[in-house]
C-alpha positions in Angstrom: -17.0 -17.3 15.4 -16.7 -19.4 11.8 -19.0 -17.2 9.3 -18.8 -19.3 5.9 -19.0 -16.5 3.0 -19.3 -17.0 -0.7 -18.8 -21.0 -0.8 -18.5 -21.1 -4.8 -18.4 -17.5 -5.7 -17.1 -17.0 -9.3 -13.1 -16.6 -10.1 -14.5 -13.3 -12.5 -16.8 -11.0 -12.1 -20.1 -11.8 -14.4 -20.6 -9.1 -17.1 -24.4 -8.7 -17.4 -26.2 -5.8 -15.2 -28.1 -7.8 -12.4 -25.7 -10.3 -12.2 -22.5 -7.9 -11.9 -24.6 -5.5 -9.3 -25.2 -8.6 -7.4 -21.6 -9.7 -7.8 -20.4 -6.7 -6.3 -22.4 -6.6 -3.8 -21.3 -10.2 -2.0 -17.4 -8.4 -2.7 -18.8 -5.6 -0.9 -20.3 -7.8 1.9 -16.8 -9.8 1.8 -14.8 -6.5 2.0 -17.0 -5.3 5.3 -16.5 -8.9 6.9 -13.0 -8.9 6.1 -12.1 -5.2 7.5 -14.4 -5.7 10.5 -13.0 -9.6 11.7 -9.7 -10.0 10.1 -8.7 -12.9 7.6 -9.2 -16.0 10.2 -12.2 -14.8 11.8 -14.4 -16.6 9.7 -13.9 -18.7 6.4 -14.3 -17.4 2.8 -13.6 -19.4 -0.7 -10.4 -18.3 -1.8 -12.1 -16.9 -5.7 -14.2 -14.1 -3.6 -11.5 -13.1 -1.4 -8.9 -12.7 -4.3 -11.6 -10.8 -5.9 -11.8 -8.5 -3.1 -8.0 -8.1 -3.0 -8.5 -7.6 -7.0 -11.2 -4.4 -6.4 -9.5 -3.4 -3.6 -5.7 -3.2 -5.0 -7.1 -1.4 -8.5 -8.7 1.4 -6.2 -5.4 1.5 -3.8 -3.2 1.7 -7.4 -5.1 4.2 -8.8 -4.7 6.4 -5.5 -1.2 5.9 -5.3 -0.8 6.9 -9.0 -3.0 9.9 -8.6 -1.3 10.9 -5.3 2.5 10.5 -6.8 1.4 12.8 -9.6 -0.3 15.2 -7.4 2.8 15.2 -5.5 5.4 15.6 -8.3 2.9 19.0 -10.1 2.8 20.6 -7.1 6.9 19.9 -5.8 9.6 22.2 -7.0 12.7 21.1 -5.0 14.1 17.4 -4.1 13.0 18.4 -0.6 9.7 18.9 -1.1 9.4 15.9 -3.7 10.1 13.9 -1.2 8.0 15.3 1.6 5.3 15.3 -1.0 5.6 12.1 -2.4 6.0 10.3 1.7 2.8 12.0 2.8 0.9 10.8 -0.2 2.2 7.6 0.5 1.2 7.4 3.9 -2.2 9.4 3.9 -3.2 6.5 1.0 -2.2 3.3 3.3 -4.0 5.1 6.3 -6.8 5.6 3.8 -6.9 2.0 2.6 -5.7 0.5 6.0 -8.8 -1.5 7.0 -8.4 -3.8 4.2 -5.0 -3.6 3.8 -4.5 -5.2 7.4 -6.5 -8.7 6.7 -5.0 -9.0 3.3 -1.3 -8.4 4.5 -2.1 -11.2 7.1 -3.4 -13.6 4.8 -0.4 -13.0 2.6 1.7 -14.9 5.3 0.0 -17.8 4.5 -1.6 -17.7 1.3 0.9 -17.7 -1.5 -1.7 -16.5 -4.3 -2.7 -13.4 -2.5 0.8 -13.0 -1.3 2.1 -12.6 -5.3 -0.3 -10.7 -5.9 0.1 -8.2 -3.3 3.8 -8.2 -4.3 3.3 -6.7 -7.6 1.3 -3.9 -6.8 4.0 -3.2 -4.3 6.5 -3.3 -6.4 4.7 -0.9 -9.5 4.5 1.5 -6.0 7.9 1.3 -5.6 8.9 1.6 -9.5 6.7 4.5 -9.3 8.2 6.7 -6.3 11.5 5.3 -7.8 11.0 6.8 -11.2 9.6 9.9 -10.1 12.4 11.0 -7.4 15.0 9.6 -9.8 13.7 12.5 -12.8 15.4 14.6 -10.3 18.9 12.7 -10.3 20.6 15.6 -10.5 19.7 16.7 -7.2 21.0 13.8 -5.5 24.5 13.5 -3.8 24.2 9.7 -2.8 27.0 7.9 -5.0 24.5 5.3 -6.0 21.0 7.1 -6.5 19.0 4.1 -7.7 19.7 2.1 -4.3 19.3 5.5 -2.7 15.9 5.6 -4.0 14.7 2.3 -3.4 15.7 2.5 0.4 14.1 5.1 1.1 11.1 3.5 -0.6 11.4 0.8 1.8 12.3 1.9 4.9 9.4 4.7 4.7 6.9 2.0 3.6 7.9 -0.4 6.3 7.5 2.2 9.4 4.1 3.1 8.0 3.3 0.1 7.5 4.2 -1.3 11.3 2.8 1.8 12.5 -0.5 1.0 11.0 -0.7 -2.4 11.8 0.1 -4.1 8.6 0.8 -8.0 8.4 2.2 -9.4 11.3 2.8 -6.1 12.5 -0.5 -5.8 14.7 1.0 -5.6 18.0 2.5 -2.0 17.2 -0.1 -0.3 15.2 -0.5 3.2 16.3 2.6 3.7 18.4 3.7 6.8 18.6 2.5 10.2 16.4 1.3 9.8 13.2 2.4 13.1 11.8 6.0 13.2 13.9 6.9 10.1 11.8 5.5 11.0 8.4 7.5 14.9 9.3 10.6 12.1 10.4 10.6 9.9 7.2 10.8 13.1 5.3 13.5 14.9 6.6 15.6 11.5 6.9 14.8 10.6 3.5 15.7 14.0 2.2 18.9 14.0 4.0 20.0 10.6 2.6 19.5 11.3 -0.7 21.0 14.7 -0.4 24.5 13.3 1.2 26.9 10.8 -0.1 28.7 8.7 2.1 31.8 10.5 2.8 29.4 14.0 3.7 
């Protein structure tokens, strides 16, 4: 079923009261849409959907900021830094993952949403990079930076498969959620904690 959404919608969002309220709520409408048929379910003009991915990215970046911090006040140990910091991770993409599904699929084909879902990836990963590297000290892996950055990786790409993301639909949900968050973290932990020759 073809639902056309927004023909002509505005590249930024208007600034005055009635016309901002109504503004967001065609991105809300958009958003609902989105989550509930998936990027090719229906059409939608390119300005309202990047807005969407806009609202929804600054709301997923400002949990992930506020979830590494809660992690790194409350973490005393490399250990639990790293538990902490995985489970915030993956408790905010299972949060967000109803719109993070459609907009990871339309990335493989639509280059602007694609870049722009890149670089809030990437200030994620600078992030959880920074943050487990202020403990450098505890780490044994000869080269911490690309220690870092793997683990980074590999934890976001199973959570992301799990949940469905991208291309990834087919394997959403195998397995148990809290076995491969408890997984991640004792992996991650151990690779950071051991240098090749351990």
């Amino acid at each position: 079923m073809k639902i056309d959404v927004g023909i002509g919608a505005p590249s930024r969002a208007p600034m005055q009261g009635r016309s901002r309220a109504s503004f967001e709520r065609m991105l809300a409408a958009a958003e609902k849409l989105l989550m509930e048929r998936g990027s090719d379910d229906f059409t939608i003009a390119d300005d309202l959907i990047r807005a969407v991915q806009a609202r929804a990215l600054a709301e997923i970046d400002a949990d992930m900021a506020q979830g590494l911090a809660d992690a790194t006040s409350k973490s005393k140990s490399l250990d639990e830094l790293v538990r902490n910091l995985i489970d915030s991770l993956a408790e905010i993409l299972r949060k967000h993952a109803e719109i993070f599904r459609p907009l990871m699929l339309r990335a493989t084909f639509d280059e602007v949403i694609a870049t722009v879902g890149k670089r809030s990836y990437a200030e994620t990963e600078r992030r959880f990079r920074e943050t487990i590297l202020a403990r450098v000290h505890e780490i044994h892996h000869p080269d911490p930076e690309r220690a870092v950055r793997s683990v980074f990786r590999i934890a976001y790409a199973a959570l992301a498969r799990y949940l469905g993301f991208g291309s990834s639909t087919t394997a959403a949900w195998e397995g148990d959620w809290q076995v491969l968050k408890e997984d991640l973290e004792v992996m991650s932990s151990a690779f950071l904690r051991h240098g090749r020759n351990d």
